[in-house]
KEGUDREN-820411 format. One line per field, with one value per residue (C-alpha): residue number from 1; x, y, z. Coordinates in nm, 4 decimals. Layout:
# residues N
resi	NUM,...
u	X,...
v	Y,...
w	Z,...
END
This chain:
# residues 402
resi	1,2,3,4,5,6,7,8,9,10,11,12,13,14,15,16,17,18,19,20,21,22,23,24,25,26,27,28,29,30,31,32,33,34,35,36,37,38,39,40,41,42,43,44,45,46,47,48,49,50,51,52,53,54,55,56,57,58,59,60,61,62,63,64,65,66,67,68,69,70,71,72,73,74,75,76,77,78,79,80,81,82,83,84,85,86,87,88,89,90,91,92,93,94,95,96,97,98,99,100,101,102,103,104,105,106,107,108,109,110,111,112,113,114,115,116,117,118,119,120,121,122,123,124,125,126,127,128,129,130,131,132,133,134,135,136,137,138,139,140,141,142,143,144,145,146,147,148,149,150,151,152,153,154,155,156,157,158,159,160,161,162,163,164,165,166,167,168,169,170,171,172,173,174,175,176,177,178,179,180,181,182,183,184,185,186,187,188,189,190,191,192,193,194,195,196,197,198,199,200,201,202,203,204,205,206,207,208,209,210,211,212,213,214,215,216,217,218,219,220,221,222,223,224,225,226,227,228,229,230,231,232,233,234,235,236,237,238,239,240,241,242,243,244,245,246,247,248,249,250,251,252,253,254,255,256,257,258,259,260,261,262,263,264,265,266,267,268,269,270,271,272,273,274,275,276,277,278,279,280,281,282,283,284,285,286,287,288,289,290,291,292,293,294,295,296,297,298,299,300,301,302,303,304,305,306,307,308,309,310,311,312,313,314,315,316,317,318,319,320,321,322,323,324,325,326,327,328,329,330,331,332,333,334,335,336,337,338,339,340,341,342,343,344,345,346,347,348,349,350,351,352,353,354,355,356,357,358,359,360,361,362,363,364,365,366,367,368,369,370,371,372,373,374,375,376,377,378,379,380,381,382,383,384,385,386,387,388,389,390,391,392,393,394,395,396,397,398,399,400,401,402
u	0.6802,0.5735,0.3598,0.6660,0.8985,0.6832,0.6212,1.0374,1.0679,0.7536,0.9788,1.3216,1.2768,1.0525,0.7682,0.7722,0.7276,0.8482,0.9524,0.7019,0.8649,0.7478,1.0409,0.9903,0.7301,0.4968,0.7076,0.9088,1.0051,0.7934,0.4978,0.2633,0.2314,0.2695,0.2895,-0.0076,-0.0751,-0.4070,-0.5748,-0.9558,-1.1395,-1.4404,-1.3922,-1.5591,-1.4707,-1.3968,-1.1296,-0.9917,-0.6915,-0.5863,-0.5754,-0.3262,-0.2382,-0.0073,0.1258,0.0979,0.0406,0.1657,0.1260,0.3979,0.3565,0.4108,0.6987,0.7449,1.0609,0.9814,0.7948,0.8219,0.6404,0.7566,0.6388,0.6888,0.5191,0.5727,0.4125,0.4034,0.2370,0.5169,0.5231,0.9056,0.9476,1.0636,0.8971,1.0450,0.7893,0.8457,0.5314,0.4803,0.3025,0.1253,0.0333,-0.0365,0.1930,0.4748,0.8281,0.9852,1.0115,1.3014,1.2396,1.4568,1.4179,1.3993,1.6752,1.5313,1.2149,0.8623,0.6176,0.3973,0.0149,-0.2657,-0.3221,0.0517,0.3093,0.6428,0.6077,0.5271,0.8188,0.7712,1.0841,1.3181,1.4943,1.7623,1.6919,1.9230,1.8729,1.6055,1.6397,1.3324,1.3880,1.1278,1.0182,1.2446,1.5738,1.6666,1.7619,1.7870,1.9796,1.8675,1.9239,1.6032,1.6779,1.6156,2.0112,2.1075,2.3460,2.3850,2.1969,2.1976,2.0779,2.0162,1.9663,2.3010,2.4868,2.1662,2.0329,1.7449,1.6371,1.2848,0.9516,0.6022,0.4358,0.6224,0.8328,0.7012,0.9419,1.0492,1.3971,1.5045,1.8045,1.9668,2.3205,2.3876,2.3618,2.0204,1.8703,1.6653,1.5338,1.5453,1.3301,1.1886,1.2232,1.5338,1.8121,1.6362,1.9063,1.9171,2.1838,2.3492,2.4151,2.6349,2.4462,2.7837,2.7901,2.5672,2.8042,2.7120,2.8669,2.7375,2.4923,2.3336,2.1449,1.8111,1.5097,1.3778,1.0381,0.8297,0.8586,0.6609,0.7640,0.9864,1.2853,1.2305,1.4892,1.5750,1.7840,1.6960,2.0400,2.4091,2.4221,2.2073,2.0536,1.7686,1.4838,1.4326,1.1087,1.0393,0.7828,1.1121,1.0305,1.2622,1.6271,1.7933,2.0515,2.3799,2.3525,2.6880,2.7996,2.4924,2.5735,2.2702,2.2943,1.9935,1.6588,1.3106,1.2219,0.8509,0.7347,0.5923,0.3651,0.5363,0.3199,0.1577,0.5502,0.5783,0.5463,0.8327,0.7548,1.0418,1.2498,0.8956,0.8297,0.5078,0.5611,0.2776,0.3264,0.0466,-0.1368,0.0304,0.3999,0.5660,0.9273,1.1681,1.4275,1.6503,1.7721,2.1668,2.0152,2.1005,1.7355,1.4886,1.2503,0.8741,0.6637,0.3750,0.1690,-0.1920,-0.3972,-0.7121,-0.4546,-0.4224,-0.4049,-0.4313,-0.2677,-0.2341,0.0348,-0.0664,-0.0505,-0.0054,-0.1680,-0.3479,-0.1277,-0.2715,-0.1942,-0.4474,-0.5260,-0.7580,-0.8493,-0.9785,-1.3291,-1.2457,-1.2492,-1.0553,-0.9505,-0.7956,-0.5669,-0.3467,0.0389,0.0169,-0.0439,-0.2260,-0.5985,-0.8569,-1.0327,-1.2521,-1.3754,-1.5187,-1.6363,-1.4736,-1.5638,-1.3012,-1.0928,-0.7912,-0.4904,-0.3160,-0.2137,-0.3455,-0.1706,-0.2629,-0.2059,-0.2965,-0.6340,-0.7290,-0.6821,-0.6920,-0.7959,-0.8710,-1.0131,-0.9497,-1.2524,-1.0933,-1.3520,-1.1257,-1.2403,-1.1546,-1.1548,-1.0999,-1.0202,-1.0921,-1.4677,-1.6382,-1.4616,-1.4133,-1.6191,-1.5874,-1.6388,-1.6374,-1.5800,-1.4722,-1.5061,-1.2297,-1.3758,-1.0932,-0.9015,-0.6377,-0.4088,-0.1041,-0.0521,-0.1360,0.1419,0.0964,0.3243,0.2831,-0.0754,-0.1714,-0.2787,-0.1541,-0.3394,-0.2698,-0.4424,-0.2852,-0.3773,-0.4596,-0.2679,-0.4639,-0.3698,-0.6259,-0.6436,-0.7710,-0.8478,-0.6780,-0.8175,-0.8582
v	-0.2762,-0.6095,-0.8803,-1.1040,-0.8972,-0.8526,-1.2214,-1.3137,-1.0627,-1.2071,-1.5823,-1.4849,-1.5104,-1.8000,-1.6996,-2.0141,-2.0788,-2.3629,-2.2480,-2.2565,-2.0065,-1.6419,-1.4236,-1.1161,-0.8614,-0.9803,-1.3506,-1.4614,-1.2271,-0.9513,-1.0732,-1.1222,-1.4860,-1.8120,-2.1780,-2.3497,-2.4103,-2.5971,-2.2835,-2.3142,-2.0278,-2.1146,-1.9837,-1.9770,-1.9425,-2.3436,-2.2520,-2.0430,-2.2956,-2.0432,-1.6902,-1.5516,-1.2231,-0.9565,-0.7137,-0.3269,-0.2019,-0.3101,-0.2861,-0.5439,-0.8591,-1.1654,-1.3736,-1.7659,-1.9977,-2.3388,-2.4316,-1.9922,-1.7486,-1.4253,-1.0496,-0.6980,-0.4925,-0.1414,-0.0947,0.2137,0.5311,0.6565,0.3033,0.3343,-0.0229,-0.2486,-0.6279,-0.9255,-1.1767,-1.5843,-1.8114,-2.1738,-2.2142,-2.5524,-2.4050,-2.0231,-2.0801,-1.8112,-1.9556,-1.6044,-1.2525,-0.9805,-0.6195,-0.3384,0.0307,0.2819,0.5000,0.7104,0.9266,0.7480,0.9881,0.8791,0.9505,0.7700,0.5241,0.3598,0.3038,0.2227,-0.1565,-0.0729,-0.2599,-0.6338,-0.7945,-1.0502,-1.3384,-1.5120,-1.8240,-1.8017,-1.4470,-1.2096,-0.8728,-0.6289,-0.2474,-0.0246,0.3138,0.4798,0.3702,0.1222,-0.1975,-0.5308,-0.8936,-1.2119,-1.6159,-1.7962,-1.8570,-1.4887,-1.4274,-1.1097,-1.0926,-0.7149,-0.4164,-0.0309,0.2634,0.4689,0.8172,0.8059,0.7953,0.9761,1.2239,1.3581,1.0573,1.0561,1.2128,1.3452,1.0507,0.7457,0.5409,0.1961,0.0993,-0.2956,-0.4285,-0.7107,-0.9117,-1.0027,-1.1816,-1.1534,-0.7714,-0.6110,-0.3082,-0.0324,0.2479,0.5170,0.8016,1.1137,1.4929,1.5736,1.3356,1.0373,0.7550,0.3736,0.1181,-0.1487,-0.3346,-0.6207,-0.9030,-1.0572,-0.7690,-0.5117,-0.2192,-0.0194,-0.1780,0.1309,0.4508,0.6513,0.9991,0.9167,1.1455,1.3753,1.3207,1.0634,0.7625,0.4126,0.1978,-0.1058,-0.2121,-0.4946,-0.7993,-0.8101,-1.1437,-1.2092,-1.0519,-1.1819,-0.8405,-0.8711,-0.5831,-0.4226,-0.2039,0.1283,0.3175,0.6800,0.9733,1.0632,0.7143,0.3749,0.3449,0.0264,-0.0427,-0.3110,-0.4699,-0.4924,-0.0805,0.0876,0.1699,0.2780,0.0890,0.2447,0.4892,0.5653,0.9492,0.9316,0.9745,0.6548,0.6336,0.6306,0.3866,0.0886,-0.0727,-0.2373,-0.5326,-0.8057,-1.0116,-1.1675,-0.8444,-0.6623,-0.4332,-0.2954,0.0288,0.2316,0.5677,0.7343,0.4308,0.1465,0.1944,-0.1223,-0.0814,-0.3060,-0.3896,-0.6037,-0.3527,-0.2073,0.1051,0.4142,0.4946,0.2489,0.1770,0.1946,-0.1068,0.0330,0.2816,0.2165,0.5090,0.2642,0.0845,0.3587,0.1436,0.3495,0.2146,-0.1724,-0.2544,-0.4463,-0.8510,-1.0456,-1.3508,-1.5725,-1.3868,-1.0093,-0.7319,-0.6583,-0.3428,-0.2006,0.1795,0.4326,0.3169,-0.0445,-0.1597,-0.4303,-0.3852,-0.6847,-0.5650,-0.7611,-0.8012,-0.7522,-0.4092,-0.2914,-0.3032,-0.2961,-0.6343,-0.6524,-0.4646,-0.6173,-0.3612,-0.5151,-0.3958,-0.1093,0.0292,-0.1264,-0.0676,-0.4569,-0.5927,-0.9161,-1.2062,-1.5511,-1.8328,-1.9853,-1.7502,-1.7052,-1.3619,-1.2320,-0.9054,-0.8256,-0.4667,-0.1835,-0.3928,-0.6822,-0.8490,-1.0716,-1.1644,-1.4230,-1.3493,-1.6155,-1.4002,-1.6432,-1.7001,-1.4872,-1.1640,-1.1965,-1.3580,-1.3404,-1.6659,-1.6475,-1.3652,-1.4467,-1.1200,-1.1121,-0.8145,-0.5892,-0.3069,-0.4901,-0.2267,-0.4973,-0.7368,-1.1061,-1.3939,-1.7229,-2.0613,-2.4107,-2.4163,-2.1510,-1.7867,-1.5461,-1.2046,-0.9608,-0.6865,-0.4647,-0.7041,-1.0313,-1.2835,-1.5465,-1.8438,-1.9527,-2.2864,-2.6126,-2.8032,-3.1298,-3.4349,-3.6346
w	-2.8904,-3.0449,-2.8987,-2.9432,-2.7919,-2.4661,-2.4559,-2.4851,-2.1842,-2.0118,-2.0526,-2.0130,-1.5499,-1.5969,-1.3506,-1.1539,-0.7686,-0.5741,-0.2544,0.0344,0.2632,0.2746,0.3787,0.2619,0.2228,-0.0601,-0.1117,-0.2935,-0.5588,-0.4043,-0.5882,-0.3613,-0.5156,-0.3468,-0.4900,-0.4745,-0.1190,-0.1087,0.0749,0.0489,-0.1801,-0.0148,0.3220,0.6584,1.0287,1.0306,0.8375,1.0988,1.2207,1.5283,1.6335,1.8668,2.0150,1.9517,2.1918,2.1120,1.7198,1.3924,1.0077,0.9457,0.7396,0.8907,0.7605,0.7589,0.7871,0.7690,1.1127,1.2815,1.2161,1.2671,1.3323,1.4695,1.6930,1.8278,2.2670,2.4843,2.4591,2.2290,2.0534,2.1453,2.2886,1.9518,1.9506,1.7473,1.8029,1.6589,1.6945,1.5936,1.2631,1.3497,1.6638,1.7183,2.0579,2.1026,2.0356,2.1929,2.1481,2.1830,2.3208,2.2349,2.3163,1.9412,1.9155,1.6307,1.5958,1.6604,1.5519,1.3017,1.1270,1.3259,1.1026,1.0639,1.3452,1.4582,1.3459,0.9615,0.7961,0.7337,0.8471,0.6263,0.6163,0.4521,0.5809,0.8565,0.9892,1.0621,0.9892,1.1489,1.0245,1.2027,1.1523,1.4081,1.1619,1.4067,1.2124,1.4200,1.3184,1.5159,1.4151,1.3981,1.7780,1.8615,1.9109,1.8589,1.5507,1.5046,1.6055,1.4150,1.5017,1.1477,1.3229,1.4448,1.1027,0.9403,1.2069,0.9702,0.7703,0.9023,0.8528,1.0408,0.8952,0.9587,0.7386,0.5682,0.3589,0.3824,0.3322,0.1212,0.1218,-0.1971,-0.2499,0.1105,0.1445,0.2827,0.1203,0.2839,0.1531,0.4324,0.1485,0.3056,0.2829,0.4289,0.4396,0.2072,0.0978,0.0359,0.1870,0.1234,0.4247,0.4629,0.6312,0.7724,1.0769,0.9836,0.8077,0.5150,0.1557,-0.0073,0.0572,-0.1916,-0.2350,-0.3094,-0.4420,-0.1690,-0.0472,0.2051,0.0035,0.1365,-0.1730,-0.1115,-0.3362,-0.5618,-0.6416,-0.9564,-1.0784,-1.4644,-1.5227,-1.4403,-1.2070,-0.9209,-0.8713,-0.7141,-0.8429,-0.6561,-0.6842,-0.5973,-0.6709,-0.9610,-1.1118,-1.0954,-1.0947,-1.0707,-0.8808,-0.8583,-0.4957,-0.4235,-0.5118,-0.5579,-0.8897,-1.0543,-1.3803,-1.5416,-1.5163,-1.5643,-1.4758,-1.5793,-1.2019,-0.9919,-0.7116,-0.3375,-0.1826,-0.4108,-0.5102,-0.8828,-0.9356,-1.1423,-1.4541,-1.5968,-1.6747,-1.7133,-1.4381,-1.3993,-1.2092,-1.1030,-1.3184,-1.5056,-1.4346,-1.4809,-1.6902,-1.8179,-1.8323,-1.9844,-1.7206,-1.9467,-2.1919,-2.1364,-2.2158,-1.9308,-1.9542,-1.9118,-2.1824,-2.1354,-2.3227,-2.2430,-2.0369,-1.9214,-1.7397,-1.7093,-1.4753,-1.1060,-0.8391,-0.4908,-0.1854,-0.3111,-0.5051,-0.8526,-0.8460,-1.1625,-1.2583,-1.5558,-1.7845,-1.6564,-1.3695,-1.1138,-0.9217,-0.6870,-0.6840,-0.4722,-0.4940,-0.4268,-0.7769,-0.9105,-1.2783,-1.5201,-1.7215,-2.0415,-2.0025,-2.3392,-2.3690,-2.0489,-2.2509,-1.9864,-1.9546,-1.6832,-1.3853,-1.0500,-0.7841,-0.4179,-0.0865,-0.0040,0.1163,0.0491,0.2392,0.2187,-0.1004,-0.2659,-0.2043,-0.3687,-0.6026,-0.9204,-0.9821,-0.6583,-0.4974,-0.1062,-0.0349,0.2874,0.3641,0.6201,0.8264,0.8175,0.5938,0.3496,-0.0044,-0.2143,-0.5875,-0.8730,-1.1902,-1.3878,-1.3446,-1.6495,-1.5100,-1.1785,-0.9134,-0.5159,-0.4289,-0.0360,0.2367,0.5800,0.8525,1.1104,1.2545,1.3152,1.0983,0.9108,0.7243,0.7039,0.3918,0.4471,0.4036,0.2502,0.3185,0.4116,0.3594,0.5830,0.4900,0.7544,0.8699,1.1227,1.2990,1.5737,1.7652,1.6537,1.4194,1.2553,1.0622,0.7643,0.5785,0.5174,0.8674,0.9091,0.8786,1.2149
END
C-alpha cells in the first residue's frame, strides 16, 4: 500500500473535534480524544477542582452532557443493587441517582465488577448496560424511559469473569455486544422503546472489546471486534457488510482514523475500512506495536500504546515503523485520553501522568497521585478531566480565576 493511498484514507473522515461533550466510552468517535480543552499538563493537587464520592464499586467511565455528569456503580455484597448516578460538573454536588435491582448474573473476577460498562448518551437519553445484561433508559432528568433485562431473552449470555463491553448509540439505535462463551451475540436496539432491530451470532468466547462507530461511509455502520478479528456491521440490520479474520485482541478495542482502523492483531493491524471488498484489507501490520490492556490512541500523525511492562511506544500511521519508546509507570489498566499532544495515563495506583509526545520522544511533564486504584478510563469535556476510583470521582483542570 502506498504512502498516498494511506494518507487519502487518513483525509477522507477529516479527524476533527469540535464537540465538548463526552458521551461515550473513549469520546467522541471512541478515540479517546477531546478538543482542546485548556487542561493544564503541568499538574498538581491545586488543580484538583473537586472530589466527590461514589457509592459501592465501579470500572465505568464517567460521561458528560453539557452541565451532568454521569456514572454507574454496582453496591451490596453481591454488587446486585444497579446505581445511575448524575452530578453537577461545576460543582461535584449530586444532581440524583436511580437504584434498580440486576436481573442477570453478577459474578465477576476480583478486579472488575457489576458497574464495568461506561454508559451513553444521545444527548437526550442515557443508556447504562451493566454486567448482569440488564440495560437501563433514563432522560437527563433520571426518568425512566425503558428498562431490559438481557438474561431473559438470552439466558446464557454471561461469563465467570464479568462482562465490560460498552454500548454506543449510532443513528438512533444502541449497540451492545453481549460476547462470551456460550450464548455470545450483538444487538441492535431501537432507542425509541428499547426492542431489538436486529440480533446476531457473534464469535464465541469472553470478549471485553467495545464496538466502534463507523460514519466515513453513506451506511452507518459499526465496527465489531472479537478474538476472530473485525467484522463490520450496518446499524440498522446487522448485516455484516465486510471482514477481517486475522484474530484481534478481546480487551484493548481499535482505534478509528478516517476509514483506517487500527485493530490490535499481531500487534497493531491497519485495516482499510473503506474498501467494498467482503474481506477487509490490511494496510499494514506492526508486531513492534502489542498494546496490553489499553487500547491504542492516535495523535501528531502516530498511534500510541502501552505494553505489559508499562512502555509507551510511537508508532507512524504511515506504516507502523517504530519511532520512539518512553518507559511509564505501569500497570495500565485505563486508556489514554487527551488532546492536541498531551496524553493522560493514569495507572492501577492511581498515579496519573501527563505525556507530551512531542517533546524529543516523549516527555512526562507532570504526575499528580490520587492515591487510590483506578482501573476505569478518564473523561475529558468542558475543561475538566474526569477520574474515578471505586470510590472517589474527581474533576481535574485549570482553577478559575477569582
Amino acid at each position: 500500500m502506498t504512502l498516498a493511498k494511506i494518507l487519502t484514507l487518513l483525509l477522507i473522515c477529516p479527524f476533527v473535534l469540535t464537540a465538548d461533550d463526552w458521551k461515550q466510552f473513549r469520546g467522541p468517535s471512541a478515540t479517546g480524544l477531546a478538543s482542546d480543552q485548556g487542561i493544564p499538563a503541568r499538574l498538581n493537587e491545586g488543580h484538583i477542582l473537586w472530589r466527590t464520592s461514589l457509592p459501592g464499586r465501579g470500572l465505568s467511565s464517567p460521561i458528560i452532557v453539557g452541565n451532568q455528569v454521569f456514572i454507574s456503580a454496582a453496591e451490596g455484597n453481591e454488587q446486585d443493587r444497579l446505581i445511575v448516578l448524575c452530578f453537577n460538573a461545576q460543582t461535584g454536588l449530586e444532581e440524583w441517582r436511580r437504584s434498580f435491582w440486576a436481573t442477570g448474573r453478577t459474578m465477576c473476577h476480583e478486579k472488575t465488577c457489576v458497574a464495568a460498562p461506561t454508559p451513553v448518551s444521545d444527548g437526550d437519553h442515557l443508556v447504562t448496560v451493566f454486567s448482569s445484561n440488564d440495560v437501563v433508559c433514563l432522560d437527563l432528568k433520571g426518568n425512566l424511559q425503558w428498562l431490559r433485562g438481557l438474561t431473559v431473552d438470552y439466558p446464557n449470555a454471561s461469563n465467570s469473569l464479568g462482562m465490560a463491553s460498552s454500548p454506543l448509540i449510532l443513528d438512533g439505535v444502541l449497540v451492545a455486544q453481549i460476547e462470551n462463551d456460550s450464548q455470545s451475540l450483538a444487538l441492535g436496539i431501537d432507542m425509541a422503546d428499547g426492542s431489538n432491530k436486529w440480533s446476531i451470532a457473534r464469535p464465541k468466547g469472553a470478549n471485553w472489546t467495545s464496538p466502534i462507530p463507523c460514519t466515513h461511509s453513506i451506511k452507518p455502520a459499526v465496527a465489531l471486534q472479537s478474538g476472530k478479528g473485525v467484522h463490520l456491521v450496518d446499524v440498522h440490520t446487522g448485516a455484516v457488510l465486510s471482514e477481517y479474520l486475522g484474530g484481534a485482541a478481546t480487551i484493548p478495542s481499535g482505534v478509528l482514523v478516517g476509514s483506517m482502523l487500527l485493530a490490535p492483531s499481531h500487534g497493531i493491524s491497519a485495516l482499510d475500512l473503506s474498501s467494498d471488498l467482503a474481506e477487509i484489507p490490511m494496510l499494514w501490520r506492526s508486531r513492534a506495536l502489542s498494546p496490553a490492556t489499553a487500547s491504542p490512541i492516535v495523535m501528531d500523525n502516530a498511534v500510541f500504546v502501552v505494553n505489559r511492562a508499562g512502555v509507551l511506544t510511537r508508532g507512524s500511521l504511515e506504516g507502523g515503523r517504530r519511532e520512539w519508546q518512553l518507559r511509564l509507570k505501569g500497570p495500565f489498566s485505563a486508556s489514554a485520553v487527551g488532546f492536541g499532544t498531551v496524553q493522560y495515563w493514569v495507572n492501577e495506583k492511581g498515579l496519573l501522568q501527563v505525556v507530551d509526545v512531542a517533546q524529543g520522544e516523549g516527555t512526562v511533564v507532570s504526575q499528580l497521585d490520587l492515591d487510590q486504584q483506578v482501573l476505569g478510563t478518564p473523561s475529558i469535556a468542558n475543561g475538566g478531566l474526569y477520574i474515578r476510583s471505586d470510590s472517589t470521582l474527581w474533576k481535574i483542570g485549570k482553577a478559575p480565576i477569582l
